[in-house]
TIRO-2110 file (N, C-alpha, C; in Angstrom, 1 decimal):
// TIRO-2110
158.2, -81.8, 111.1, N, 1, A
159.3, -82.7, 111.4, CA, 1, A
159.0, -84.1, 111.1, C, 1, A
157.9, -84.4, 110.7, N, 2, A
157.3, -85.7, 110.2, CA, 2, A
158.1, -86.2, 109.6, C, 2, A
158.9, -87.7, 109.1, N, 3, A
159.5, -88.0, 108.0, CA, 3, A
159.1, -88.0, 106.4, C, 3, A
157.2, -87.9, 106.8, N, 4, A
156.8, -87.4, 105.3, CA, 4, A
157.2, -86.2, 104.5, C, 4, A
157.6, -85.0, 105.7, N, 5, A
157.7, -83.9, 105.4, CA, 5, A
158.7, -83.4, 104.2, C, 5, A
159.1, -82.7, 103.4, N, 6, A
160.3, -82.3, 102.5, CA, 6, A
160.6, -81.6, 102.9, C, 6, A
162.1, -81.8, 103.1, N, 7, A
163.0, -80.8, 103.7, CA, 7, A
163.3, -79.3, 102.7, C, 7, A
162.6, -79.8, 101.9, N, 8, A
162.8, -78.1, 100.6, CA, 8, A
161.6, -77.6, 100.0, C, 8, A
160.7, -77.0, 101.0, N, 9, A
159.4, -76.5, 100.7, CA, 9, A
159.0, -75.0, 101.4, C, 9, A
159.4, -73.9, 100.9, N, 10, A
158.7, -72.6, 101.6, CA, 10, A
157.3, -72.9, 102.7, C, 10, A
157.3, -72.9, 103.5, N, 11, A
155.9, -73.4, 104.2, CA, 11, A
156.2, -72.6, 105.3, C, 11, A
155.1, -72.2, 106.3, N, 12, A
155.1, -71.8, 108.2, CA, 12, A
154.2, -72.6, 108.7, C, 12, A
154.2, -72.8, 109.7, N, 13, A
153.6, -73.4, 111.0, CA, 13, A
153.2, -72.9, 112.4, C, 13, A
151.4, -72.0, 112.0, N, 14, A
151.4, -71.0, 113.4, CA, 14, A
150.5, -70.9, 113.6, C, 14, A
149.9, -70.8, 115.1, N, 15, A
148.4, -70.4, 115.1, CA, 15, A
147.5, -71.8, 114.6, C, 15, A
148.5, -72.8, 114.7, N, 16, A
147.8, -74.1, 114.4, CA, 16, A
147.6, -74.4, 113.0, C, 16, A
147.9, -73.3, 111.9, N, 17, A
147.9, -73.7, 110.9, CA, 17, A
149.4, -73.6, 110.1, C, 17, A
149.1, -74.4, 109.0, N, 18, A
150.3, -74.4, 107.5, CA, 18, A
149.5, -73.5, 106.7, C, 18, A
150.7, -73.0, 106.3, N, 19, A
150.8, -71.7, 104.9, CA, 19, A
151.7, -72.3, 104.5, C, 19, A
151.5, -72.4, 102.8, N, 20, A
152.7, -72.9, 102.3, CA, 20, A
152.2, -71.9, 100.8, C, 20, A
153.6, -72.0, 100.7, N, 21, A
154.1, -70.7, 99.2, CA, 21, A
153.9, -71.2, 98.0, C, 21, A
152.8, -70.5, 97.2, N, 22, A
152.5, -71.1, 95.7, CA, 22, A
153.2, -70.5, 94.8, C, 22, A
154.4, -69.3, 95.6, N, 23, A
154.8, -68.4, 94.1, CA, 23, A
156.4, -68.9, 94.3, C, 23, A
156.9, -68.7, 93.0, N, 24, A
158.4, -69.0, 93.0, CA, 24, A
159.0, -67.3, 93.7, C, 24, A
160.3, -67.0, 93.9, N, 25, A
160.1, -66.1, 94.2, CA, 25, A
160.7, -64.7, 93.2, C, 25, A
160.2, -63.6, 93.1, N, 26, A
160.6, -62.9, 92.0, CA, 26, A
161.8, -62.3, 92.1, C, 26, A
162.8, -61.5, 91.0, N, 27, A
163.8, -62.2, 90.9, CA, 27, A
164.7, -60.6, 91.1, C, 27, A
164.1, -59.4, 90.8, N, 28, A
164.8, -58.6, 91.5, CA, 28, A
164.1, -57.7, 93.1, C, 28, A
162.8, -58.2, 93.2, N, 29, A
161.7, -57.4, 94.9, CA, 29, A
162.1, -58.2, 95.7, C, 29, A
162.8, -59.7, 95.5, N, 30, A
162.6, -60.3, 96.7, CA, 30, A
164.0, -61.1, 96.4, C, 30, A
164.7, -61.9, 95.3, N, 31, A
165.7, -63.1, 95.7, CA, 31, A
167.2, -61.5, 95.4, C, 31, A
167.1, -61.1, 94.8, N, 32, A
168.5, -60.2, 94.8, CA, 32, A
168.3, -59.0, 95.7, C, 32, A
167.2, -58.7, 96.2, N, 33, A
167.2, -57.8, 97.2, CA, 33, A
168.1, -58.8, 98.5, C, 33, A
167.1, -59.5, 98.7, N, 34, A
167.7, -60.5, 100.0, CA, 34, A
169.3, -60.7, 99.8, C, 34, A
169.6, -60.9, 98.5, N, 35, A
171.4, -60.9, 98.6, CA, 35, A
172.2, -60.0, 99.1, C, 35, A
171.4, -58.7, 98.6, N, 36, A
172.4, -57.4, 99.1, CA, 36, A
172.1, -57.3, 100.3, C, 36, A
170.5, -57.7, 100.7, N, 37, A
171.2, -57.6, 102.7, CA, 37, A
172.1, -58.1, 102.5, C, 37, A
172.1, -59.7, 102.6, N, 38, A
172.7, -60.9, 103.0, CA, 38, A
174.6, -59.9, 102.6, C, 38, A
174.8, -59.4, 102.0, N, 39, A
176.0, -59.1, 101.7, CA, 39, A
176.6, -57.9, 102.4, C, 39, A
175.4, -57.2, 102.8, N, 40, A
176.1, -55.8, 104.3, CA, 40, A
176.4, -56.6, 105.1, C, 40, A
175.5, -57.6, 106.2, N, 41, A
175.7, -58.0, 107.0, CA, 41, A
176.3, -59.1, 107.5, C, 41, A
176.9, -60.2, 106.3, N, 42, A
177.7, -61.3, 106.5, CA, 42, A
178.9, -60.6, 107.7, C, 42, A
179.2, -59.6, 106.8, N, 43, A
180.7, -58.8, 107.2, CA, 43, A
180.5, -58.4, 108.7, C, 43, A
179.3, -57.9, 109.1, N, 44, A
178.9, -57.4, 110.6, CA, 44, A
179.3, -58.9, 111.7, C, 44, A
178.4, -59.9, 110.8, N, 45, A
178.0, -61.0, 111.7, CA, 45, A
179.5, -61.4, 112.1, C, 45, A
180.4, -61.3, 111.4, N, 46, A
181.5, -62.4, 111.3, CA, 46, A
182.2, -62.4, 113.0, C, 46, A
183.0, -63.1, 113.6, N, 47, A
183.7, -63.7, 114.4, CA, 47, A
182.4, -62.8, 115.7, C, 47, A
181.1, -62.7, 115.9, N, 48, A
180.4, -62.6, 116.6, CA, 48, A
179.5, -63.7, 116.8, C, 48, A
178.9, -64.3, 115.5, N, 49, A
177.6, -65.0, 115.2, CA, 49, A
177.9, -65.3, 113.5, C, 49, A
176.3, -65.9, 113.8, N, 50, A
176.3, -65.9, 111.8, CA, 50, A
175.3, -65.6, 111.4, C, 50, A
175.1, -65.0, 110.2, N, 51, A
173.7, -64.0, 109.3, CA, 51, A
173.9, -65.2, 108.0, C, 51, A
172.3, -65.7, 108.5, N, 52, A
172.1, -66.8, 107.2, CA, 52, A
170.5, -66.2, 106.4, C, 52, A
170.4, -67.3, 105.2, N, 53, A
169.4, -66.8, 104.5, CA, 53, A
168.5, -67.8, 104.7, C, 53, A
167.6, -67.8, 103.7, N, 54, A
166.3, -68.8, 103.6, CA, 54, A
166.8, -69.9, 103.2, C, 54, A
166.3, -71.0, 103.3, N, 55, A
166.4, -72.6, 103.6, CA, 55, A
166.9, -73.5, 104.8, C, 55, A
166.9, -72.3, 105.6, N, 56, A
167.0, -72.9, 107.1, CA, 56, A
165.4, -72.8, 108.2, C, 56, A
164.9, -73.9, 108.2, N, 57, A
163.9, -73.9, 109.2, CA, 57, A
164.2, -72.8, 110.8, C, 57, A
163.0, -72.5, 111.2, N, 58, A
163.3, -71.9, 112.1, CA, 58, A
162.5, -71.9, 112.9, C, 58, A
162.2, -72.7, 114.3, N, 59, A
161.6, -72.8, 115.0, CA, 59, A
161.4, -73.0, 116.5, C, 59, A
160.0, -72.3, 116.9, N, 60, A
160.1, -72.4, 118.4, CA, 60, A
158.7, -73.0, 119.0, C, 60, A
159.0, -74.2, 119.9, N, 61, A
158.0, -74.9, 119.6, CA, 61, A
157.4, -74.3, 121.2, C, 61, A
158.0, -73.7, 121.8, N, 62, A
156.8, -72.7, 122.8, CA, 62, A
156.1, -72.4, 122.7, C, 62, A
156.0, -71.7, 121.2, N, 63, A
154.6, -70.8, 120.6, CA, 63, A
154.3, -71.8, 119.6, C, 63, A
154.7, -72.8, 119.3, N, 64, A
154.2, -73.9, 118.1, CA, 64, A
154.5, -72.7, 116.7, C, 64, A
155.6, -72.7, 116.4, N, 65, A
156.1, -71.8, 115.1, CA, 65, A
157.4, -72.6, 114.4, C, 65, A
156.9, -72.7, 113.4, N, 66, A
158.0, -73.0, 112.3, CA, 66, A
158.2, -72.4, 111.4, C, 66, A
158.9, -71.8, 110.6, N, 67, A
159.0, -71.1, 109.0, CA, 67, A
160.2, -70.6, 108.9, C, 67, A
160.5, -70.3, 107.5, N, 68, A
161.5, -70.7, 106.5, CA, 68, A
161.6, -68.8, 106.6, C, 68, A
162.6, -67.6, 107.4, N, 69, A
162.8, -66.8, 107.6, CA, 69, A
164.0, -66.4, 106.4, C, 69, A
163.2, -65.0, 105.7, N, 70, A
164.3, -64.5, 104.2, CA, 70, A
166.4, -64.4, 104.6, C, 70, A
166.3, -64.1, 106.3, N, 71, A
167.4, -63.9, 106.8, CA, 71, A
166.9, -64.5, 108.5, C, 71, A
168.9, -64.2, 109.2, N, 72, A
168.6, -64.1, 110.3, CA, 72, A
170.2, -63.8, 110.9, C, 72, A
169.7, -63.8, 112.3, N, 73, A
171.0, -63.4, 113.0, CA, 73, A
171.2, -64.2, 114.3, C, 73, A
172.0, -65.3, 114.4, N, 74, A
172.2, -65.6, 115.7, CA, 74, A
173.8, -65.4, 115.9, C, 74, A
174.0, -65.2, 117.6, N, 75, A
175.1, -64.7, 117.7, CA, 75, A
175.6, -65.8, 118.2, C, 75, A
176.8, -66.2, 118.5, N, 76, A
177.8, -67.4, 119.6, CA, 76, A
177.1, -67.4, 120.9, C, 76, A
176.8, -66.0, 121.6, N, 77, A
176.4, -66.1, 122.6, CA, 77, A
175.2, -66.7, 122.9, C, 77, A
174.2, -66.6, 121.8, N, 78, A
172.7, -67.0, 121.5, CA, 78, A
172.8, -68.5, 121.6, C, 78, A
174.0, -69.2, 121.0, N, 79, A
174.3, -70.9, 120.9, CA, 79, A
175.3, -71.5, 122.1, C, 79, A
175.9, -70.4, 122.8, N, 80, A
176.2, -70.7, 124.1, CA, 80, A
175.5, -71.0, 124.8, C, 80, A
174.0, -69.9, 125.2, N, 81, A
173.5, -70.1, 126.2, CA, 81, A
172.2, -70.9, 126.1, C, 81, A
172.3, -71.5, 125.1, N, 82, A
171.1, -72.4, 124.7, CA, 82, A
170.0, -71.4, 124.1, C, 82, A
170.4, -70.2, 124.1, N, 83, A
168.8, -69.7, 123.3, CA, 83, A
168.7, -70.1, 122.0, C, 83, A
169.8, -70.7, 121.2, N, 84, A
169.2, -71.1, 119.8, CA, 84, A
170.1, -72.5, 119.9, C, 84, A
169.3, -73.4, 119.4, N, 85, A
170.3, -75.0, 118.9, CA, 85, A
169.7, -75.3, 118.0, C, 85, A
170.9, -75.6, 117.5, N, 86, A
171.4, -76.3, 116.1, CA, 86, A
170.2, -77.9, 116.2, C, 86, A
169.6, -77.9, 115.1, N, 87, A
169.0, -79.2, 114.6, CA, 87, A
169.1, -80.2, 113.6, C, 87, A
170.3, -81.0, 114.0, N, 88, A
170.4, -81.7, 112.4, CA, 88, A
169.3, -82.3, 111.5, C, 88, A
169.5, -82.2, 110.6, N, 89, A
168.8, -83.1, 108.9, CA, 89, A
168.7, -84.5, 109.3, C, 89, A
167.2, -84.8, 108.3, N, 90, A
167.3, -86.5, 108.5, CA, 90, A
168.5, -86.8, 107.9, C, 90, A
169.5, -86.3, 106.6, N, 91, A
170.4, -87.1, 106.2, CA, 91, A
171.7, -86.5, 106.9, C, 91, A
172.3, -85.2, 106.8, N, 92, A
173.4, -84.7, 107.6, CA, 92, A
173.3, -83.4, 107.7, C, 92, A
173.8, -83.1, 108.6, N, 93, A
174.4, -81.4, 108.7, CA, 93, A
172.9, -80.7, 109.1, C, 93, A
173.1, -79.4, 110.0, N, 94, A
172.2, -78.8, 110.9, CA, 94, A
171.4, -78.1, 109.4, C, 94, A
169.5, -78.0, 109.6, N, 95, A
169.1, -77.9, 109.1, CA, 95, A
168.0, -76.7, 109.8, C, 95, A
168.2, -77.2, 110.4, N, 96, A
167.4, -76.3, 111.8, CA, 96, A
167.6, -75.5, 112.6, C, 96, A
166.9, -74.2, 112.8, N, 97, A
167.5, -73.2, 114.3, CA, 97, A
166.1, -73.7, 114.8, C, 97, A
166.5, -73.8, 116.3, N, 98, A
165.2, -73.7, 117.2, CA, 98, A
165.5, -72.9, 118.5, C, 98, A
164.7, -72.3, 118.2, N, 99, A
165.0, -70.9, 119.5, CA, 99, A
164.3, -69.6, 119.2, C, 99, A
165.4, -68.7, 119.5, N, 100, A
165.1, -67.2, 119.1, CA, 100, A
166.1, -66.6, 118.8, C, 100, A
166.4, -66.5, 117.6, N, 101, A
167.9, -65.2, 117.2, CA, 101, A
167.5, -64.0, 117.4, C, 101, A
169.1, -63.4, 117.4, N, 102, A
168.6, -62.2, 117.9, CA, 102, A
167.8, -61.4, 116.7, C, 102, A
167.8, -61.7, 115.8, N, 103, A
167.2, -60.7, 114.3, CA, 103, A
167.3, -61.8, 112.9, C, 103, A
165.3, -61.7, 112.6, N, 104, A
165.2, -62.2, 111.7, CA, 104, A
164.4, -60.8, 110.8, C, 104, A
164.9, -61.2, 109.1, N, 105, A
164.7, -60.8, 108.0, CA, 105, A
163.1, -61.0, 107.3, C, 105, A
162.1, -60.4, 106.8, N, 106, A
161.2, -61.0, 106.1, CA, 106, A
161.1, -59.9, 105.0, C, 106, A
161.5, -60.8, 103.7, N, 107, A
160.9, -60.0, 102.3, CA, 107, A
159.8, -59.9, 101.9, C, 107, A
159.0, -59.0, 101.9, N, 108, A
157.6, -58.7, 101.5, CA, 108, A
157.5, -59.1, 100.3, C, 108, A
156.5, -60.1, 99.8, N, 109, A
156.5, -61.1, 98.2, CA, 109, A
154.2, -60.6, 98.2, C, 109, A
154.4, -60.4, 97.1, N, 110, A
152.5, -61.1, 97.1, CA, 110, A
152.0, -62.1, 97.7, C, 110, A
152.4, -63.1, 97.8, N, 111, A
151.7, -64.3, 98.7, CA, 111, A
152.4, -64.1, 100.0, C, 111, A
152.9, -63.5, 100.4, N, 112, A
153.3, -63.3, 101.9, CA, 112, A
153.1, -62.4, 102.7, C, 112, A
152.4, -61.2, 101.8, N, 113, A
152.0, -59.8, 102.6, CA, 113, A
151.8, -60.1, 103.9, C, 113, A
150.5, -60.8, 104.2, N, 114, A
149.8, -60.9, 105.6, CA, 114, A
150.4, -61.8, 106.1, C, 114, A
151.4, -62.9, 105.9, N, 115, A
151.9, -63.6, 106.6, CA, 115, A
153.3, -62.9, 107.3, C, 115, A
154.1, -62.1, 106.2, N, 116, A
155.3, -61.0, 107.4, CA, 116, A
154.8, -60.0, 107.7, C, 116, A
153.9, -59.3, 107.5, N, 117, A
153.4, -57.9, 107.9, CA, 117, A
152.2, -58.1, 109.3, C, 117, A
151.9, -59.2, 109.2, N, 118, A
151.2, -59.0, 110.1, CA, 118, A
150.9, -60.5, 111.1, C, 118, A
151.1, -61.5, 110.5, N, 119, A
150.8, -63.1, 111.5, CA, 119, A
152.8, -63.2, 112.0, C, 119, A
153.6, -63.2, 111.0, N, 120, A
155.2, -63.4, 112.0, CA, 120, A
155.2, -62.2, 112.8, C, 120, A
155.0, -61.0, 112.6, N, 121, A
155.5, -60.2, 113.1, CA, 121, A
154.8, -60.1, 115.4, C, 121, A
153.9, -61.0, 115.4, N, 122, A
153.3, -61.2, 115.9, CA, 122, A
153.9, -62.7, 116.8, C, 122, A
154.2, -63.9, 115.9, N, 123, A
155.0, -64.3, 116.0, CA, 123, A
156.6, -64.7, 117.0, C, 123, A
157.1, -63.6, 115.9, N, 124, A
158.5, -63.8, 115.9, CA, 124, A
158.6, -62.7, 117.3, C, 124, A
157.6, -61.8, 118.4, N, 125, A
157.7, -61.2, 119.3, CA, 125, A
157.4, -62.3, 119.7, C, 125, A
156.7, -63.2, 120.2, N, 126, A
156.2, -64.1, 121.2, CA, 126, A
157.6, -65.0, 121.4, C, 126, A
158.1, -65.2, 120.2, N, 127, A
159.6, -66.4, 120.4, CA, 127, A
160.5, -65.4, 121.6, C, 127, A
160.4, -64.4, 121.4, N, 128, A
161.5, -63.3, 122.0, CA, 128, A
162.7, -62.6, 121.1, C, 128, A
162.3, -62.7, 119.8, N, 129, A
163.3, -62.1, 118.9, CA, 129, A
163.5, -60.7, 119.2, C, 129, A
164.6, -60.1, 119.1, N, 130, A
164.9, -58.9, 119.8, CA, 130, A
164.8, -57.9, 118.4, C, 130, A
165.1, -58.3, 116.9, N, 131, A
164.6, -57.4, 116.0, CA, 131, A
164.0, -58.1, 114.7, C, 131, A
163.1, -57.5, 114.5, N, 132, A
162.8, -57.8, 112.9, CA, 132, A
162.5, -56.9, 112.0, C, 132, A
163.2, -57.4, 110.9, N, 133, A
163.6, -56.4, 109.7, CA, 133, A
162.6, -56.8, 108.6, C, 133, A
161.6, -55.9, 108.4, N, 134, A
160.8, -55.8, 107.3, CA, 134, A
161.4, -55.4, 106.1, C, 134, A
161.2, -56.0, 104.9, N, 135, A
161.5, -55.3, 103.4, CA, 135, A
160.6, -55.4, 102.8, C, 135, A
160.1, -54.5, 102.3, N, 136, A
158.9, -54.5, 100.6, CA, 136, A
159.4, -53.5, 99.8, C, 136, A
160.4, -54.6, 98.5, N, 137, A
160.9, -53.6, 97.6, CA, 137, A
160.0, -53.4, 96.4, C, 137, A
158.5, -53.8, 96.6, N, 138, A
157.8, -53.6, 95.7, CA, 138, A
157.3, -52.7, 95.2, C, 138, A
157.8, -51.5, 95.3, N, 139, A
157.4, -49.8, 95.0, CA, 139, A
158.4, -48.7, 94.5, C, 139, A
158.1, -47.8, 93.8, N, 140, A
159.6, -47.1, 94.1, CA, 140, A
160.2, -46.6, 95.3, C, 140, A
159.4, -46.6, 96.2, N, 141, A
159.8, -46.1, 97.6, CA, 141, A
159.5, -47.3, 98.7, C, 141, A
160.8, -48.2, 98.8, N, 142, A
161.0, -49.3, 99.8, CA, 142, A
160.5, -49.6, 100.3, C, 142, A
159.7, -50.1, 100.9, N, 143, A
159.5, -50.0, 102.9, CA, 143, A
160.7, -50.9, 103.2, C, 143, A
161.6, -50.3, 104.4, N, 144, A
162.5, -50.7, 104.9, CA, 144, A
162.0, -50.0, 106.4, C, 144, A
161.7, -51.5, 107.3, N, 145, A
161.1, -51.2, 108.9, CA, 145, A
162.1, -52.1, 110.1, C, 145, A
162.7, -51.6, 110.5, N, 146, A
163.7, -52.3, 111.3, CA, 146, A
162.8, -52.1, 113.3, C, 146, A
162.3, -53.2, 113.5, N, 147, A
161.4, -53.5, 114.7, CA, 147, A
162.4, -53.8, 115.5, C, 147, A
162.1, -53.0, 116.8, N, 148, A
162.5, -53.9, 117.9, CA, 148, A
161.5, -54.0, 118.6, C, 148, A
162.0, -55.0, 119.8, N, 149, A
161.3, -55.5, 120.7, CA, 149, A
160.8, -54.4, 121.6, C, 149, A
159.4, -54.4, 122.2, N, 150, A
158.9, -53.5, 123.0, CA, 150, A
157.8, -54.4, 124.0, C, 150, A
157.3, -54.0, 124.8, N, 151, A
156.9, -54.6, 126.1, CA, 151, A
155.6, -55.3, 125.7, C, 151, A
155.3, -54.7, 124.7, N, 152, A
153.7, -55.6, 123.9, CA, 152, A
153.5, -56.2, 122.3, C, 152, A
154.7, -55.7, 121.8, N, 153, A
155.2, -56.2, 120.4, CA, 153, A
156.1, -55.4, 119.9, C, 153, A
156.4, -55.3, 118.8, N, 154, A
156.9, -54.9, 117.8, CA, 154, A
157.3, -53.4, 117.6, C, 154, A
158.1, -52.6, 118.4, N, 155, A
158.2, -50.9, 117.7, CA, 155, A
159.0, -50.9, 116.7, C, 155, A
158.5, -50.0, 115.8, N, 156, A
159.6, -49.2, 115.1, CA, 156, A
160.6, -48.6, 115.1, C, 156, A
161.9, -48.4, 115.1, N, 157, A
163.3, -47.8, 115.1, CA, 157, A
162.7, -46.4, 114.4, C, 157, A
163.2, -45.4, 115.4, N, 158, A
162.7, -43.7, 115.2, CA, 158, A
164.0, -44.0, 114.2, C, 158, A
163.5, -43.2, 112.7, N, 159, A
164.8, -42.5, 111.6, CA, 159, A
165.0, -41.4, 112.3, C, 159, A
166.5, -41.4, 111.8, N, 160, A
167.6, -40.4, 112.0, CA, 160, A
167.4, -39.8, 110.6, C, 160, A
167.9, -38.4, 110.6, N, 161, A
167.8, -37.5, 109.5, CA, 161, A
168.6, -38.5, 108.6, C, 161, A
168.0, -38.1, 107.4, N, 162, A
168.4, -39.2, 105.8, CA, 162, A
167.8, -40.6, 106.0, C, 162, A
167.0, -40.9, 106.9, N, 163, A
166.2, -42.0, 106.6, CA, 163, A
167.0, -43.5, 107.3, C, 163, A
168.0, -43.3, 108.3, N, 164, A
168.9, -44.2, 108.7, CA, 164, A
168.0, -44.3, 110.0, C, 164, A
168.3, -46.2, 110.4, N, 165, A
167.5, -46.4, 111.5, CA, 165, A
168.9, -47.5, 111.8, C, 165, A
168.5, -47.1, 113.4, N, 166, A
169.9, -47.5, 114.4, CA, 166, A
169.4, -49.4, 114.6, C, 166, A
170.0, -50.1, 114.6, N, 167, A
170.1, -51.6, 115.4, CA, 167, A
171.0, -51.9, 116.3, C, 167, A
170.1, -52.1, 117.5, N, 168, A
170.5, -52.3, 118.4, CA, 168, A
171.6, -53.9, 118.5, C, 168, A
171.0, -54.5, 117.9, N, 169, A
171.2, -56.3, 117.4, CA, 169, A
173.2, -55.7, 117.1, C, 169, A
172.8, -54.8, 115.7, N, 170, A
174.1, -54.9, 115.4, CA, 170, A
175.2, -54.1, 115.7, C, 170, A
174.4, -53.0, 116.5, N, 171, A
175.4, -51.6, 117.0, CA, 171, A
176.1, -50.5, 115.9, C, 171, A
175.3, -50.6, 114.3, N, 172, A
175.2, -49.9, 113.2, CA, 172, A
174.0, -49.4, 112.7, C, 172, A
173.9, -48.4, 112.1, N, 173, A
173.1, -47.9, 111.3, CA, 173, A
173.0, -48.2, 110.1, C, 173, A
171.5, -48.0, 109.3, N, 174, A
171.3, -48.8, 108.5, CA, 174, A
169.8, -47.9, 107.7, C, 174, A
170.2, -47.7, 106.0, N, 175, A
169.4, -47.4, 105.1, CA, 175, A
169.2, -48.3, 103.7, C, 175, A
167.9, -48.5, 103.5, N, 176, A
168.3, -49.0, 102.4, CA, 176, A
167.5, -48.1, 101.3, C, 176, A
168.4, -48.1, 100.0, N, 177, A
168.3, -47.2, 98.8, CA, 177, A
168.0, -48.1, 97.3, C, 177, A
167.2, -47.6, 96.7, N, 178, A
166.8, -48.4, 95.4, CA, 178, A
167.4, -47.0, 94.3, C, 178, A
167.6, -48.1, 93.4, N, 179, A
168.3, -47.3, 92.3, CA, 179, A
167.8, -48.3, 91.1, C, 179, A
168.3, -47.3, 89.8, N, 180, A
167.5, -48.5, 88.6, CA, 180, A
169.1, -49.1, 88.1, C, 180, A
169.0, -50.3, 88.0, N, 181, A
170.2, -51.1, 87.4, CA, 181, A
170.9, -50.7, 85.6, C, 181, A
171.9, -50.9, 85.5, N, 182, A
172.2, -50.1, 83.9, CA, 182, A
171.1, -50.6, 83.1, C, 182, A
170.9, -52.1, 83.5, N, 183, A
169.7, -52.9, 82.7, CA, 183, A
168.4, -52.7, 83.3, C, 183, A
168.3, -51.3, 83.4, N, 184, A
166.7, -50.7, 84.2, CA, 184, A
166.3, -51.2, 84.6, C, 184, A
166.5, -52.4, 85.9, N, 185, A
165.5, -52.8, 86.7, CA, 185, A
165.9, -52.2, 87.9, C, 185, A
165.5, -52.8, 89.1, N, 186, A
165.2, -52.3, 90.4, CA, 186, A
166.4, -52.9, 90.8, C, 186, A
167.7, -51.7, 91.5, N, 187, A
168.8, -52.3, 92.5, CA, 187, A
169.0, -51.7, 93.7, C, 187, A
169.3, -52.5, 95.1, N, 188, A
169.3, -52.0, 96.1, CA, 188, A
170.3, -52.0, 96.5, C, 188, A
170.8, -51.3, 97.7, N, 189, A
172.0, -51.1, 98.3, CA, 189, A
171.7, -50.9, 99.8, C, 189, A
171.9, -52.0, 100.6, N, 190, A
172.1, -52.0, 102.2, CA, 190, A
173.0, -50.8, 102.9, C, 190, A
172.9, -49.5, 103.1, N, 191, A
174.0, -48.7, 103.6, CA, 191, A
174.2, -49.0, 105.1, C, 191, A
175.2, -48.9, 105.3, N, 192, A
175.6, -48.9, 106.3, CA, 192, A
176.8, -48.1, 107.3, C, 192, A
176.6, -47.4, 108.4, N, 193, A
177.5, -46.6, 109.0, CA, 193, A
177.5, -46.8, 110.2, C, 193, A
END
């Protein structure tokens, strides 16, 4: 929050240290995957909350945590009750969540393995986030991990036959599916029922 600081830098703040992102981010495992979430669940969030993406800080300074989360979910009720507020920009307009939404996003990238798989996930239980949604589309076969909260961290959502795992956050079920695009690369699809 320094005034040195740039307000447009991938970086976290945890455990006393900064991590900051040397890679741009790649362009169908991680920035067009994150769209097709971002595109099931805009439609869930709506006249409940709001489902935003990356370039919004996100922080809880209980646990001394800051970082720039792929997605998230806060609800009205979450900014009612003070669990999450709005932080404006040095120049205008809120730049900032500080709190705990109910469900944040992390895309599994190469330079972030061990920072979502294992130091946020760790994390983002200590804030009190109620779910976090793992993605690594870097394989032919997904990992798609939808965590909730449990009494000492992080469980896993038991799959339902065909690989659908229930959210509690959003009161839908949820698979996600890779397919090859006409232009053979890697495309996803957020299902949802």
């Amino acid at each position: 929050r320094s005034p040195e600081c740039p307000e447009h830098i991938h970086m976290a703040f945890y455990d006393g240290d900064l991590w900051v992102d040397p890679d741009m981010e790649q362009i169908y495992f991680h920035n067009l995957l994150k769209l097709k979430v971002g595109v099931a669940l805009v439609p869930l969030a709506e006249d409940k909350g709001i489902y935003g993406t990356d370039g919004v800080l996100l922080s809880n300074s209980n646990i001394g945590l800051s970082t720039v989360p792929d997605g998230y979910y806060v609800s009205d009720l979450a900014f009612e009750t003070g669990r999450v507020r709005e932080v404006e920009g040095k120049k205008h307009g809120c730049v900032e969540l500080e709190g705990a939404p109910e469900m944040v996003l992390e895309i599994v990238s190469d330079s972030s393995e061990k920072k979502d798989m294992i130091d946020l996930r760790d994390q983002y239980w200590e804030s009190g986030i109620d779910e976090y949604w793992l993605i690594d589309g870097r394989t032919d076969d997904p990992l798609f991990e939808l965590l909730k909260r449990g009494p000492k961290g992080f469980v896993a959502v038991r799959r339902q036959a065909g690989g659908w795992a229930k959210s509690e956050v959003f009161g839908r079920t949820f698979r996600l599916v890779r397919k090859q695009s006409r232009r053979n690369r890697p495309d996803y699809t957020l299902e949802v029922k």
